[in-house]
KEDO-722205 format. One record per residue (C-alpha): residue number from 1; chain; x, y, z. Coordinates in steps of 0.1 Angstrom, whole numbers, plus 5000, padded with zeros to 4 digits. Example, Ala and Ser with C-alpha at 12.3 -4.5 7.8 and 13.67 -1.06 7.14 Angstrom:
BEGIN
pos,unit,c1,c2,c3
1,A,5123,4955,5078 .
2,A,5137,4989,5071 .
//
This chain:
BEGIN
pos,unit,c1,c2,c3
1,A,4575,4094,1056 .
2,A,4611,4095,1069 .
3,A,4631,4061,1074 .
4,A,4622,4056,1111 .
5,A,4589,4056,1106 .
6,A,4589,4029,1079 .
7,A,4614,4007,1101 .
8,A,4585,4015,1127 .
9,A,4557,4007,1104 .
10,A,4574,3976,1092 .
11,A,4583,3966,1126 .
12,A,4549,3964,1141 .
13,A,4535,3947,1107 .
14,A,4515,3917,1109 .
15,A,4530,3891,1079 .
16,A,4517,3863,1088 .
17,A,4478,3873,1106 .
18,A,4466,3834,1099 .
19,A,4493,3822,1125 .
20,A,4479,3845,1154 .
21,A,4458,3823,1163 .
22,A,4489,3796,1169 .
23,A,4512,3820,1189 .
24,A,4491,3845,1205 .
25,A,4488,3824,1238 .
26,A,4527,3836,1239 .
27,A,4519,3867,1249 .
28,A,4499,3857,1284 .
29,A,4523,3856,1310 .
30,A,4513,3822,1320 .
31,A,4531,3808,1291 .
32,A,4562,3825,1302 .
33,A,4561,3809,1337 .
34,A,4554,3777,1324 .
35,A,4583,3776,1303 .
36,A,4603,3788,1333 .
37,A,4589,3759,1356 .
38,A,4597,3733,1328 .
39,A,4632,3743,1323 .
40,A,4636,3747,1361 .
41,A,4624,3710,1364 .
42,A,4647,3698,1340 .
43,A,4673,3717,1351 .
44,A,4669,3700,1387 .
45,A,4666,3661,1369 .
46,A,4698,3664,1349 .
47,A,4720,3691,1367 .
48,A,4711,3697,1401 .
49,A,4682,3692,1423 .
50,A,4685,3727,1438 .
51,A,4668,3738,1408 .
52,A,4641,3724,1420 .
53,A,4631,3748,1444 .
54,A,4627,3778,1417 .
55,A,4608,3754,1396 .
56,A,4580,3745,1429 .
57,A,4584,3783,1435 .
58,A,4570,3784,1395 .
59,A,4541,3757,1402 .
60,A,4530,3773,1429 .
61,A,4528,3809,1419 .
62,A,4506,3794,1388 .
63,A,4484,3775,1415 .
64,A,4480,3804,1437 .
65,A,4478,3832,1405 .
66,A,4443,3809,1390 .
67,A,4429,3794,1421 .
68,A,4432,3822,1443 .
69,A,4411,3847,1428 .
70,A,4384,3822,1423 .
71,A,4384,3812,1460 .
72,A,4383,3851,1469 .
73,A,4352,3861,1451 .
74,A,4332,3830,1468 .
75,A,4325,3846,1498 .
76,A,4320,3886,1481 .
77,A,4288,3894,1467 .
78,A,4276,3935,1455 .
79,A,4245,3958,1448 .
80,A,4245,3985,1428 .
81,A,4222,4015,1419 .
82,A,4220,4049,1402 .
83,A,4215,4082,1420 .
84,A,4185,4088,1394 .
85,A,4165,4068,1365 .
86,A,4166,4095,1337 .
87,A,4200,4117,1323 .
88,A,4208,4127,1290 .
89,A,4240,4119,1270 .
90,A,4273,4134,1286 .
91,A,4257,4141,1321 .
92,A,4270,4133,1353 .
93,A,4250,4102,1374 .
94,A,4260,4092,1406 .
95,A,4264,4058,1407 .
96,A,4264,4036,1444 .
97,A,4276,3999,1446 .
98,A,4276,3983,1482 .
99,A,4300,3955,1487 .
100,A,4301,3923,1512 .
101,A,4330,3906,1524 .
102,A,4321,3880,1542 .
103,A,4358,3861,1544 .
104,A,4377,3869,1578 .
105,A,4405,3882,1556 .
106,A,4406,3913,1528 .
107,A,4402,3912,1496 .
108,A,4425,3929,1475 .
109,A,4425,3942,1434 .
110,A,4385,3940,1428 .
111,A,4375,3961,1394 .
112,A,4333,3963,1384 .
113,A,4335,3949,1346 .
114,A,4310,3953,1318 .
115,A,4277,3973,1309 .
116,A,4288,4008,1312 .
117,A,4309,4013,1276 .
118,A,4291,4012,1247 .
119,A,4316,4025,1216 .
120,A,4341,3996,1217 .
121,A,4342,3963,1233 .
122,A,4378,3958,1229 .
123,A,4386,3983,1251 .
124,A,4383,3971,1288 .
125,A,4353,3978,1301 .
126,A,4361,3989,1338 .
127,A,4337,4018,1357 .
128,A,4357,4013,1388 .
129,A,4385,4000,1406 .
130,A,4387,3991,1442 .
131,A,4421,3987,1462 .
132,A,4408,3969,1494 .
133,A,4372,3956,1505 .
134,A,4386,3949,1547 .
135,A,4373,3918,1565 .
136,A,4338,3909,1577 .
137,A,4327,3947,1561 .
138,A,4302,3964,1543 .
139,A,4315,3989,1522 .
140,A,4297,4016,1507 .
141,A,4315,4033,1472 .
142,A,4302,4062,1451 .
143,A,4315,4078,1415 .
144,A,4302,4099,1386 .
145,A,4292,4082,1359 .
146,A,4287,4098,1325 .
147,A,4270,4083,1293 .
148,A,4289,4088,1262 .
149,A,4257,4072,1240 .
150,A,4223,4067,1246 .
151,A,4205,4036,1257 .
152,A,4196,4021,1289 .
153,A,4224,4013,1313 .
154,A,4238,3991,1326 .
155,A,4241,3976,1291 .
156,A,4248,3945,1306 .
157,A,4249,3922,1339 .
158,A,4284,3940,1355 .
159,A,4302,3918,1373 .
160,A,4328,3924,1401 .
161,A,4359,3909,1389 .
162,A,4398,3901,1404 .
163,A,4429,3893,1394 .
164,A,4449,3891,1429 .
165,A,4474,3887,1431 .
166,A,4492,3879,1398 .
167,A,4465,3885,1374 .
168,A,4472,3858,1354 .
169,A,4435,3845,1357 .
170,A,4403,3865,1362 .
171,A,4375,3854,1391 .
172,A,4341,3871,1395 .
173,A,4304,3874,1403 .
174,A,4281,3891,1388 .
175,A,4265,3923,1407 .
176,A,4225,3926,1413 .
177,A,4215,3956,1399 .
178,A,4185,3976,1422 .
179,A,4178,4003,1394 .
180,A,4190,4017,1356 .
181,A,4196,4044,1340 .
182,A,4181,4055,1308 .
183,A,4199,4076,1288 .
184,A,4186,4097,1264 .
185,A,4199,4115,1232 .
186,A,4214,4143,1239 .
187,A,4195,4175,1215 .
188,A,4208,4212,1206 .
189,A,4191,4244,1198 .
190,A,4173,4253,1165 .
191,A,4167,4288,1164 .
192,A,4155,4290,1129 .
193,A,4127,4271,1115 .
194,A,4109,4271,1082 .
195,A,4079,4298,1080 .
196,A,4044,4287,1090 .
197,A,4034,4292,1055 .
198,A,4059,4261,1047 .
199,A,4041,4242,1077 .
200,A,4009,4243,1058 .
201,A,3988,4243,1091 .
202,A,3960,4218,1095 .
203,A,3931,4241,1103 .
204,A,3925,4276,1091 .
205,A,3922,4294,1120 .
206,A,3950,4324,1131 .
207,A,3955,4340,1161 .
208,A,3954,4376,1172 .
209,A,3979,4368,1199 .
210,A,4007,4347,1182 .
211,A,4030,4363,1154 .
212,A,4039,4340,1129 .
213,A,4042,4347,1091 .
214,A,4008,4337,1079 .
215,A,3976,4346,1077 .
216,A,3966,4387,1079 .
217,A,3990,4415,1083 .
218,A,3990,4424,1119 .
219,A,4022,4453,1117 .
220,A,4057,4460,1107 .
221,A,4090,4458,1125 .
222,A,4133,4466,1118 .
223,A,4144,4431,1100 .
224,A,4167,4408,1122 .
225,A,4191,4383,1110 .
226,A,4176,4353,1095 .
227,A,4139,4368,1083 .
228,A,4131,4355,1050 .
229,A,4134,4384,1023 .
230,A,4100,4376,1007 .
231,A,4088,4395,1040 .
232,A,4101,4423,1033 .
233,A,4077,4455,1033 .
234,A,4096,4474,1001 .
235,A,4078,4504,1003 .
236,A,4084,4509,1043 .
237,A,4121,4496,1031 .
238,A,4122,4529,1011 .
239,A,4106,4551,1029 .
240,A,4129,4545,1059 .
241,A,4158,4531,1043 .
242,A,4166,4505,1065 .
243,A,4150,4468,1058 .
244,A,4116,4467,1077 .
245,A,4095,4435,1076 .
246,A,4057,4422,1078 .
247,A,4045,4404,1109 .
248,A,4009,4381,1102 .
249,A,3993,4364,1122 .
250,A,4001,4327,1133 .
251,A,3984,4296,1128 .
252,A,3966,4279,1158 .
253,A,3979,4246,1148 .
254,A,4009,4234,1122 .
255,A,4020,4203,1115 .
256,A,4059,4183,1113 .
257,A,4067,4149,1105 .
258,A,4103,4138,1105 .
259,A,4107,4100,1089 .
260,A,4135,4090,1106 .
261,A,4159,4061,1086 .
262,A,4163,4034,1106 .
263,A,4176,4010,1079 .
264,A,4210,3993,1094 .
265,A,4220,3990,1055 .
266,A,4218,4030,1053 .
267,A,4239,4036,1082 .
268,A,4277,4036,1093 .
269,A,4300,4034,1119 .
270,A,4300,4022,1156 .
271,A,4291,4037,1189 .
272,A,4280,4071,1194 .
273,A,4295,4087,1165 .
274,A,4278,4068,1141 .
275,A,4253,4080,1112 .
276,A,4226,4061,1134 .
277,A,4237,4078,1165 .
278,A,4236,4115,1149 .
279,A,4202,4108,1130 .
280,A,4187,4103,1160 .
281,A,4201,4134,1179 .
282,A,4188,4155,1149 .
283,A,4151,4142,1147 .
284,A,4151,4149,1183 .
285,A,4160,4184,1179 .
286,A,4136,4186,1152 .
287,A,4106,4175,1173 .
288,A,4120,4195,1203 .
289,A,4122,4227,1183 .
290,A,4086,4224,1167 .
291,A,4070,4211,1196 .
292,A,4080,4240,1218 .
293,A,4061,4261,1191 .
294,A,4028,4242,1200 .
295,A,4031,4219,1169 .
296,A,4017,4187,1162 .
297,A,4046,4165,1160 .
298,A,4047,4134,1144 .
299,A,4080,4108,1141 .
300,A,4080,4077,1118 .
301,A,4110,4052,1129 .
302,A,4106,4027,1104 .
303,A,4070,4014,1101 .
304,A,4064,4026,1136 .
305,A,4042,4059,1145 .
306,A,4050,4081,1172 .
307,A,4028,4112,1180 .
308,A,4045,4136,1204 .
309,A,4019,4147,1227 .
310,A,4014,4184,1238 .
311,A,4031,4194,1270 .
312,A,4069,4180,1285 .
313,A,4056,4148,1298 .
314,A,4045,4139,1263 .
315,A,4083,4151,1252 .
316,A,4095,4134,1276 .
317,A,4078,4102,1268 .
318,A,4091,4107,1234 .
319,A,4129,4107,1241 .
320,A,4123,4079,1266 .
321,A,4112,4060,1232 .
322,A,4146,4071,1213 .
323,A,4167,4055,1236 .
324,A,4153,4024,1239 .
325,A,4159,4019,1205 .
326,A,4183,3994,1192 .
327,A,4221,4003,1191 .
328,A,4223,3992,1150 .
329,A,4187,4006,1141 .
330,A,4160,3984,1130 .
331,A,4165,3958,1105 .
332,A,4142,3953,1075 .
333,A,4129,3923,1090 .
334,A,4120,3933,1123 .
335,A,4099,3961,1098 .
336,A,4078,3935,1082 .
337,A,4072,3917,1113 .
338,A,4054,3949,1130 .
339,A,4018,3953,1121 .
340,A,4017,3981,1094 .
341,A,3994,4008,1101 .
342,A,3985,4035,1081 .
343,A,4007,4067,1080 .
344,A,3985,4094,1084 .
345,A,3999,4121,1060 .
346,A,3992,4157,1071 .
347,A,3996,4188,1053 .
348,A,4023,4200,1075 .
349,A,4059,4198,1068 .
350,A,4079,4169,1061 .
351,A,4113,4164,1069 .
352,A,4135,4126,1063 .
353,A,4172,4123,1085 .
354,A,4188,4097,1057 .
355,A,4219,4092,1050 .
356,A,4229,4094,1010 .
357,A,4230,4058,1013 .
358,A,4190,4060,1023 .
359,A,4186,4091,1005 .
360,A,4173,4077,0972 .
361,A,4146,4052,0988 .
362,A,4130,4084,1003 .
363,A,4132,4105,0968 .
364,A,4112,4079,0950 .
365,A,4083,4080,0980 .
366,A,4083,4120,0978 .
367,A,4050,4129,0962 .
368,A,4051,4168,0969 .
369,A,4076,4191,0967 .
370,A,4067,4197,1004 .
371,A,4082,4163,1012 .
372,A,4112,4173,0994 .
373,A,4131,4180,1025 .
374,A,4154,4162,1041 .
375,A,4185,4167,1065 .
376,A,4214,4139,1043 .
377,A,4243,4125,1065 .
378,A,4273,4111,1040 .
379,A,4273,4081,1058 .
380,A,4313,4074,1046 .
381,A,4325,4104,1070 .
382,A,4306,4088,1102 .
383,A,4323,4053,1091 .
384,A,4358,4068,1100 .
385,A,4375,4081,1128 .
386,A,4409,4099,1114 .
387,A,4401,4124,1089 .
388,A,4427,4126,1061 .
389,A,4445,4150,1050 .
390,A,4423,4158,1018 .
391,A,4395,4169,1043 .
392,A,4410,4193,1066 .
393,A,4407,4224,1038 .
394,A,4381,4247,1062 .
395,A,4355,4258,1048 .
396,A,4340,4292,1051 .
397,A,4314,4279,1078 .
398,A,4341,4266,1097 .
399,A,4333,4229,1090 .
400,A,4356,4201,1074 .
401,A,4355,4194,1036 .
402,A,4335,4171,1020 .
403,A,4342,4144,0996 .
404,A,4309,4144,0979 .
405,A,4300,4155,0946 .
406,A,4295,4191,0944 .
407,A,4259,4189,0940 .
408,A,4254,4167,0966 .
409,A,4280,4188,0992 .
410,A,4259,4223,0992 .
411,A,4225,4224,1008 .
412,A,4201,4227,0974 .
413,A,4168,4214,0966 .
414,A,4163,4218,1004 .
415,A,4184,4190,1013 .
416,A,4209,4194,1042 .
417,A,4243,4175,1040 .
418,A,4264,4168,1069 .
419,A,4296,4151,1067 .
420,A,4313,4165,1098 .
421,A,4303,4143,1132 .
422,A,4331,4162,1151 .
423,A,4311,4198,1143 .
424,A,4279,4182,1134 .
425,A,4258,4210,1153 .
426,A,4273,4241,1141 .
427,A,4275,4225,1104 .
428,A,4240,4217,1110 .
429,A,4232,4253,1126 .
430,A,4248,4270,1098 .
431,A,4231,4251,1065 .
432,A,4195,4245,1084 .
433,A,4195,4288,1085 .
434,A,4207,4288,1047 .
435,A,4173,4268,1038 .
436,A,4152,4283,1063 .
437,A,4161,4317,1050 .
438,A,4159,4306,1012 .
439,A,4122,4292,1018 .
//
């Protein structure tokens, strides 16, 4: 670190934080103008009287600045609606807010305030800023509006809110809202998936129609990337010398369920890069993938039971249920307050998104080595938001290094570890295919 940056650094360092609280009302500019008015005052008691006309000049630009904008927004009022009630995350919604003015004089500076950002709430909230609503109107305004997390928006009562004209004190009212938006989490393609066989389907019946990798032979074809070597045909391999494969029949029905963590305790981070955030992306893409193949789906969120019906309304209904749930996952008491049916524990495949801090609850509930999947987020890399410099050796999947043990970096005993949020899919692309093709 060269010398400018630690005069910087030391610069800008808080010594004392337990006397913010004492001299942070220095920094509005009210305080400055008061301080200006007083001396002006005094200045016009013991020196001159002519400094009394900066100092009413002070009072009244502190009268005007906090009663003003108050006074403005008594006769404004606003409605606002979205284009559409569904959208995924990071797509475009047009968003419509109707203003009244009903003062015989415009209003200037209005901004709509709160319910649209969801990753930090120190940052100020404002979706959109208006120059001028004219006198005795109805104006009509329209913008894009995209998600960055899931959930159902507005997230919050927005209000309209100004500052004219010095903005040293905030007036508004909040804005009836006709319709929301629910926004659901955003999935990614799964090209690979674990053979049928590994699905263990639920009834033993196979069809002539579908080609899967279980049940009788039904021909051979040239191997493509990503076939399992186990379905090899070695003496077609020889004979041809290229790498041919068995195609069987498929199963009429197979089975997934994905136990999703929902434990606050085994999650990280804030917004919609956290491990909660993620973990509910990737069961989604989970049930998406398997219930295209005509799978029965099945998610468990805690003590709850969803079944993902058959067709895209029942998918549909599914997501819908994703992002309605809470932003922090659900507590532990909120578990034992549900009524606790039975899980109904198929023969199909099982698959837990944990985190390593949730990971070892789930190990000790395994039973089969069929349950003995699971897709592991490090929960420490979706805490933080700089990487250090220790991480940014690549890797030769193109991902960002990992600060777990070695065992638990690689993806072995069919466990999946992610600890890269900003590449999460391809991480996840590239590891889920190492497993698949390993089964």
């Amino acid at each position: 670190m060269s010398i400018w940056a630690k005069l910087f650094h030391a610069a800008n360092h808080d010594f004392c934080p337990s006397a913010n609280r004492w001299v942070y009302w220095m920094k509005h500019p009210a305080a400055a103008i008061v301080f200006a008015a007083v001396v002006a005052c005094a200045a016009g008691i013991f020196i001159n009287p002519v400094a009394f006309v900066p100092g009413g000049a002070l009072v009244a630009t502190l009268v005007l600045g906090y009663f003003w904008p108050r006074f403005a927004m008594l006769g404004m009022s606003a409605r606002m609606s979205f284009g559409r009630n569904r959208a995924d995350e990071s797509e475009a919604v047009t968003v419509h807010l109707t203003v009244v003015n009903r003062w015989p004089f415009p209003v200037w500076g209005l901004m709509l305030e709160g319910g649209f950002q969801s990753a930090d709430d120190a940052v100020p909230d404002v979706a959109l800023a208006l120059a001028r609503v004219g006198a005795w109107s109805t104006s009509e305004f329209s913008w894009e509006f995209v998600a960055d997390c899931r959930g159902e928006y507005p997230l919050r009562t927005p209000s309209l809110v100004t500052g004219f004209p010095f903005g040293l004190k905030k007036a508004g009212r909040e804005v009836e809202v006709a319709s929301k938006l629910l926004v659901r989490p955003r999935t990614f393609e799964i090209e690979e998936l674990f053979d049928a066989a590994e699905t263990r389907p639920n009834d033993d019946h196979w069809s002539d129609h579908r080609v899967g990798e279980c049940g009788d032979m039904l021909g051979t074809r040239p191997f493509r990337p990503g076939d399992s070597l186990r379905r090899v045909h070695w003496a077609q391999t020889a004979r041809y010398d290229r790498l041919v494969v068995c195609e069987r029949q498929a199963s009429t029905s197979s089975s997934l369920e994905v136990d999703l963590d929902s434990d606050p305790a085994a999650h990280c981070g804030f917004g919609r890069d956290s491990s909660w955030e993620w973990s509910i992306r990737i069961a989604a893409s989970l049930c998406r993938a398997y219930h295209r193949q005509n799978a029965r789906v099945v998610c468990h969120v805690g003590r709850e039971e969803i079944v993902v019906t058959q067709g895209a309304a029942g998918f549909e209904r599914f997501l819908d249920y994703l992002a309605r749930l809470p932003k922090h996952g659900v507590a532990a008491a909120a578990e034992r307050a549900r009524v606790r049916t039975p899980r109904r524990h198929s023969e199909g495949l099982r698959i837990a998104v944990t985190t390593d801090l949730g990971l070892v609850r789930h190990e000790s509930a395994w039973v089969s080595r069929l349950e003995r999947r699971a897709v592991v987020l490090r929960a420490a890399a979706f805490g933080e938001h700089v990487v250090s410099e220790k991480q940014i050796a690549a890797r030769e999947d193109g991902t960002l290094g990992c600060e777990c043990p070695p065992e638990r970096a690689q993806s072995s005993a069919g466990h999946i570890f992610i600890d890269d949020f900003r590449n999460l899919s391809n991480q996840f692309g590239a590891r889920w295919r190492r497993v698949c093709r390993a089964a």
